[in-house]
N, C-alpha and C positions, 0 to 999 in steps of 0.2 A: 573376375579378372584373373589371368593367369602368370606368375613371373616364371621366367625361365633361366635361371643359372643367372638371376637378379638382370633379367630384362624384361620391361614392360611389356607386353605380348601386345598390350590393348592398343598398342602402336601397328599392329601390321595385321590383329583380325581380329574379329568378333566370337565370343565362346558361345556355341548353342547348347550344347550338354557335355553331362560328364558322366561315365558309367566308370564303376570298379571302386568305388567309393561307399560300398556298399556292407553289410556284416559278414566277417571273417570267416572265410572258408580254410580247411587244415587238410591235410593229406595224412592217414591212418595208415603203418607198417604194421599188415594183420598177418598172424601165422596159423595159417590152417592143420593139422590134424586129424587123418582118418581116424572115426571113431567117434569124434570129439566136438562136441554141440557148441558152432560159433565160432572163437578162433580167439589166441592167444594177440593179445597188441604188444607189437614190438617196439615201438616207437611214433611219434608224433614230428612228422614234418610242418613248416610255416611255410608253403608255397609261395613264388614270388607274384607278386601286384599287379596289373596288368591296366592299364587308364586307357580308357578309351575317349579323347576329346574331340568333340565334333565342331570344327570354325567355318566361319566365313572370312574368304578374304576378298576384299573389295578395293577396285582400281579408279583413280581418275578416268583411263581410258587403257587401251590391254598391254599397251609398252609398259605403264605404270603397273599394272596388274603383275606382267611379268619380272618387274621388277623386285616388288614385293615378295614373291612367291622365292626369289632366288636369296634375299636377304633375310627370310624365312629359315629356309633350309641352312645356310650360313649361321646359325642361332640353334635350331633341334638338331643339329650331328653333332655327335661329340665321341670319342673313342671310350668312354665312362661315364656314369652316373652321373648326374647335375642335379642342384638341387632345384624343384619344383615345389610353388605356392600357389595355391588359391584365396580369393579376396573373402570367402564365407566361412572357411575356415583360419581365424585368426592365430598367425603364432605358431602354427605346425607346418611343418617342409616333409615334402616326398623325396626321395632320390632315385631319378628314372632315366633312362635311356631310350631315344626313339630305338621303335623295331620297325615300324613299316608306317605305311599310310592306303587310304582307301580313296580313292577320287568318287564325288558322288554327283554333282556337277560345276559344271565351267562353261559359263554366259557372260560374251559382252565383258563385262567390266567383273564379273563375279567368279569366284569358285569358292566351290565346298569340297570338304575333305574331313577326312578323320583319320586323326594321330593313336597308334597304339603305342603307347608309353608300358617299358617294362622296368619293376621297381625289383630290381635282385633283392633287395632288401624290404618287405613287406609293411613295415613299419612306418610310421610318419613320427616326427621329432618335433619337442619344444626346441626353441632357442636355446645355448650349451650354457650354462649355469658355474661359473665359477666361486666357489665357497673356501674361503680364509680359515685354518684351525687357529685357533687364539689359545687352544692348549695339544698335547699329545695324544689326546683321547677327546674323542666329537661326535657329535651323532651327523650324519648326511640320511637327509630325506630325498627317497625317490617318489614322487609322487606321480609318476607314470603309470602304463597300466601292462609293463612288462618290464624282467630285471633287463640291465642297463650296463654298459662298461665304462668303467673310469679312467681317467688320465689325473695322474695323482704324481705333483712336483714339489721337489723336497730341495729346499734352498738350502747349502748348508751353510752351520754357521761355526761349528766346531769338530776335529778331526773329529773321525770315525772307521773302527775297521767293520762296520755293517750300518747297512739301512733294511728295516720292514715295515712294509704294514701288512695290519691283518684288523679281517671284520668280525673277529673271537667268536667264529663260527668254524673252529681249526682249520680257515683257509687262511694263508700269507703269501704273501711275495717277497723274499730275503737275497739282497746281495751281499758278501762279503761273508768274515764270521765273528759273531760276537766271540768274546772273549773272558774266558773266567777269569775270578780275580788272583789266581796265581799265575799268570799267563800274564808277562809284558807286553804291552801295545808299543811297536816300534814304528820308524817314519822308514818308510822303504825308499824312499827320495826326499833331498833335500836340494832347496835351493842353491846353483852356487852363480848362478848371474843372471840378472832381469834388469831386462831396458826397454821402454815403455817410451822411450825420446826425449825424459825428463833429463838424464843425464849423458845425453848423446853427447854433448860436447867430452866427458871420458875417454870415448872412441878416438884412433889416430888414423885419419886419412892416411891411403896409402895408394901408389902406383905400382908397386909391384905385382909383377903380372903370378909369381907363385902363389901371391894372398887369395886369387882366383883363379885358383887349380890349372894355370898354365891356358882359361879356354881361350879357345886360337879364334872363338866368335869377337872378342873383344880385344881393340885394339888404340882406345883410349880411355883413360881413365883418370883424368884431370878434373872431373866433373865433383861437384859441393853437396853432399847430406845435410840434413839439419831436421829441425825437430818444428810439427804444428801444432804441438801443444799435446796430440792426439797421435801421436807415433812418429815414425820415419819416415822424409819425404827427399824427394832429392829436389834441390834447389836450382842446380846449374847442371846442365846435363856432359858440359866439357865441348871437348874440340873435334869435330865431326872428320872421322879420315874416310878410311874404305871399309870399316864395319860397323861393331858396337861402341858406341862410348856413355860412359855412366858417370857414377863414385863411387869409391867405394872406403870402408872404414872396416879397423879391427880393435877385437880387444883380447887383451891378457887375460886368462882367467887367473885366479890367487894361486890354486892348489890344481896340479892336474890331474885330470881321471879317468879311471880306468873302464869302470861301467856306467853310463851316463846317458841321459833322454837330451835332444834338445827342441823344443814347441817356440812355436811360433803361429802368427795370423795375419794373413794382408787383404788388405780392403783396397779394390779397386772401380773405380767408374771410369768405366771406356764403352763410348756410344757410338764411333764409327769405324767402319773395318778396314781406314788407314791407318788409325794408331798401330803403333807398335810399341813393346815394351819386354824387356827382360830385369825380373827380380830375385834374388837368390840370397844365400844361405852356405856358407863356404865352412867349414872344420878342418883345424890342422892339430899335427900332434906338435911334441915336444922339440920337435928338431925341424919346425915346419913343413911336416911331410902331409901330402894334404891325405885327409884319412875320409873326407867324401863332401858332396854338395846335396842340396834343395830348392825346389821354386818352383817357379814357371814363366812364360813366355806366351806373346802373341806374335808370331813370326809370320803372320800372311799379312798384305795389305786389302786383299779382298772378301776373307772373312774375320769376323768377331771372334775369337777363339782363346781360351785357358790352354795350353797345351803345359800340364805338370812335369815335373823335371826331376830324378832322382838317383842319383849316382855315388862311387866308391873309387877314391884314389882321384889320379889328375884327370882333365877332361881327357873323352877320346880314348885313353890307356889306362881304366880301370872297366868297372863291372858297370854297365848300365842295367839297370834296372826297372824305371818308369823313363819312358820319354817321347819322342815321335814315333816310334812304333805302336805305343800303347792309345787306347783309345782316349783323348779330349770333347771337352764341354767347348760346341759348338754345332747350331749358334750360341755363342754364350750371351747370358744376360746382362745390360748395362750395370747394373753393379753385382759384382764378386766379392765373395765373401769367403778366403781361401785357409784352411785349416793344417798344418804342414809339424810331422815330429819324426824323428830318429830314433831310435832307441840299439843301444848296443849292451848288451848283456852275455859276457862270456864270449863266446864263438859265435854268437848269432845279433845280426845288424839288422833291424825291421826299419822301414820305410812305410808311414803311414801320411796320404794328402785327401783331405778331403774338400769337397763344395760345398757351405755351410750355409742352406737357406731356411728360412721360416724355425729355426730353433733345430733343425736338424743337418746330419752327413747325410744328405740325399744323393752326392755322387763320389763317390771312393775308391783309390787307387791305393794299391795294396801290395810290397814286395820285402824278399827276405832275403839274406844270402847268410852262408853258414862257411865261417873267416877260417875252416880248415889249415889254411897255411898261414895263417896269424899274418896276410898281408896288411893288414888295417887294426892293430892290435897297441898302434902307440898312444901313448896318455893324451887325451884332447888337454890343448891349450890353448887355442885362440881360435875366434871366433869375427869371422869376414864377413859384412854386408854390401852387399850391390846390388844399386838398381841402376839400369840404363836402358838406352832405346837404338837404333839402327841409324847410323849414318844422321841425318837432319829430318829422319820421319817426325812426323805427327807424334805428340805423345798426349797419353790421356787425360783427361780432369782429376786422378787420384790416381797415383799411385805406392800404396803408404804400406809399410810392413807397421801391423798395430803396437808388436811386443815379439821381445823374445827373451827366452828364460830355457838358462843350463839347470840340470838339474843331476845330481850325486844320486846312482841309483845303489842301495845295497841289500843283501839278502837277509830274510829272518831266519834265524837261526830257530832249534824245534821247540821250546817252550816261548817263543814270540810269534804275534799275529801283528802282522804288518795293519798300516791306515791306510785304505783306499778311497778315503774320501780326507778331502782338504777344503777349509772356508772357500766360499764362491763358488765351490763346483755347484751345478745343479744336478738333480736326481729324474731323470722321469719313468714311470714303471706307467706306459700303456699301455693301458688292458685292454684298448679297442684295436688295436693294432699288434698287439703281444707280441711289445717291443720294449728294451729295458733299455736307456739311454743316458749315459754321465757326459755331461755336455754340449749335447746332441750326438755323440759317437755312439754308434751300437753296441752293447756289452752284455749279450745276453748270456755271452760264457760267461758271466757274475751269478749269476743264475742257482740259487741254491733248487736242488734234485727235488725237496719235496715244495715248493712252492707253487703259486700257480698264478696265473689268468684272471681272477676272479671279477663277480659283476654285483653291481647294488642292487639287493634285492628292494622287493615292493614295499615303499612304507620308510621306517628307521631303520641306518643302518651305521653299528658304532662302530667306527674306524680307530684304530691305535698305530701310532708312528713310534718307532724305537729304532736309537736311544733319542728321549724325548726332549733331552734338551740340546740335541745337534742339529735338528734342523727346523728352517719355518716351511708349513704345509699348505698347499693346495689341491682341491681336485676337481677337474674338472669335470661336465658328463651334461648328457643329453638327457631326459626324460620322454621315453618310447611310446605312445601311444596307438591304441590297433586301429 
């Protein structure tokens, strides 16, 4: 029996054989020399797999036949690798891509064919193995029959200005920098407001149209926030004229500030391409001058789409920077999982939103601007949320901002090493991807110069996590077999 990217195959044909499953051939980098008996070996290639499976497909009668054959092909295309099983070998996955096929015959109700399956990856895999460290230092067994990469997540639990591991074979992977014990650990950010919907009621509704930077999109805002336990949602959406109408709410920060991050996350479910919706993120300074916005928006009725949102000063008369010129997720997927921060530091204002699926930013919008003429240079003070939708559209099944949290950035001065890690962040240093990730966001500039990539070799392999009592450890990994 053959599964195919976890579909029963034995549903649309019959396997007659399998070639390429056979002992391991290698490709030799030889360097010859006149003079010289034989030849220098440069190197040892693992050429890629190549399966050759030979089916039968068989029809009720040839409509049926043809049927098959095209829900077939529907199942072996694919633009990448899929993973591939056989019923005789249990427990190992191929990963292969069709290259072609051979017609050998087609009778009646019958055809034969054979599929050439190429495996860029020559290996075949146990199922991925997750192992819990219950201390700082652990042995991980590869019991494969070739080294292996890891994906190794590091929960934190207490500040830190570094994370490593290493298999004390002088290989590591190091973000951050540890710190000597004359050298202050300082907090380069601190909290100065976080709302989660637990204390939304704090928030003061508001209709003024400068709380949301003057946009000329919105033209009610009568509409009720409130909290579902699990973040912001808007309850009443207000009085429908001839554009947008929402609600929206502000808050005071205590103290105002000068350098400062603001994160946020919103979670939305919207399944049909009549919804519409606009969610945002408003900043004003001290004398409510608006010093910029964030969000996004689904502004078509005919498709599903995120289109991210990112600007400086009031709408329309400041700097755009992400918006409908810039490229959006669409079709986008029924639930969204939207990742959104500011950061102003000095003369320079970064805009970071990303798509956050499966534990990762797999789609990210990215912009800077450098505040030259100190147009956006005043102390943040309040902080505006609005959500709303278009006229009496369709609005989604969710629409919820999860959290938002201001955050007081400051510099370490030269005998202090700031903390780049805080409780809750996660850590992942993939080595099968050599990809270095604090919260799913990419951060490979963390990256210390001598670290590296590294893989579990064959047999025991002792992992060390430092510093050992910041975080709790796992790692993942396949076990290779030829």
């Amino acid at each position: 029996m053959l599964t195919w990217n976890g579909v029963d195959m034995s549903e649309y044909f019959i396997v007659n054989d399998i070639r390429g499953r056979s002992l391991k051939s290698r490709s030799l980098n030889l360097i010859t020399v006149p003079g010289m008996v034989g030849a220098h070996l440069q190197d040892i290639i693992d050429p890629p797999r190549t399966l050759e499976v030979d089916i039968t497909v068989k029809g009720i009668d040839e409509k049926d036949l043809r049927s098959k054959i095209d829900e077939i092909n529907s199942i072996i295309i694919s633009k990448n690798p899929v993973p591939l099983s056989f019923s005789d070998e249990e427990d190992l996955t191929y990963y292969g891509i069709t290259e072609g096929v051979e017609q050998s015959l087609e009778l009646d109700r019958i055809h034969q064919t054979t599929l050439y399956i190429v495996c860029p990856d020559p290996y075949k895999y146990k199922p991925s193995r997750t192992l819990h460290f219950p201390s700082g230092i652990v042995s991980v067994p590869n019991n494969g029959q070739a080294e292996t990469e890891p994906i190794f997540e590091l929960n934190v639990k207490e500040k830190s200005t570094y994370a490593m591991v290493t298999n004390g074979r002088d290989e590591y992977n190091l973000i951050g920098t540890p710190a000597d014990d004359d050298i202050q650990q300082v907090d380069y950010r601190t909290s100065a407001l976080y709302e989660n919907g637990s204390t939304v009621g704090d928030w003061q509704p508001t209709q003024e149209r400068k709380m949301v930077a003057f946009d000329s999109n919105i033209d009610s805002l009568d509409g009720e926030l409130g909290s579902d336990d699990a973040g912001i949602r808007i309850w009443n959406n207000g009085t429908p004229k001839d554009k947008q109408r929402g609600g929206a709410i502000f808050r005071e920060l205590v103290d105002p500030l000068q350098d400062f991050e603001i994160v946020s996350t919103f979670d939305i479910i919207s399944r049909r391409e009549i919804e519409n919706f606009r969610t945002m993120i408003y900043f004003l300074d001290e004398n409510m001058n608006n010093l910029g916005q964030m969000g996004i928006k689904d502004n078509s009725r005919n498709h599903k789409r995120r289109v991210p949102i990112a600007q400086l000063g009031e709408h329309n008369q400041g700097e755009r920077l992400i918006g409908d010129s810039s490229p959006y997720l669409q079709p986008a997927p029924d639930t969204t999982l939207m990742y959104f921060r500011v950061r102003r530091e000095g003369q320079k204002i970064t805009f970071y939103i990303a798509h956050w699926r499966n534990q990762r930013h797999d789609t990210i919008w990215e912009a800077s601007f450098n505040d030259v003429n100190n147009e956006y240079q005043g102390k943040l003070r309040y902080i505006t949320l609005f959500i709303g939708t278009y006229q009496d559209r369709v609005t989604p099944n969710r629409n919820r901002i999860n959290s938002v949290e201001v955050f007081k950035l400051s510099t370490a001065e030269e005998d202090q090493t700031p903390y780049i890690l805080y409780p809750d962040d996660i850590v992942t240093f993939d080595h099968k991807n050599e990809d270095i990730l604090i919260n799913g966001e990419p951060r490979n500039d963390l990256k210390n110069f001598g670290g590296s990539f590294f893989t579990l070799k064959k047999g025991d392999n002792i992992i060390s996590v430092t510093p050992e009592e910041s975080f709790e450890t796992s790692v993942t990994f396949e076990e290779k077999h030829m």
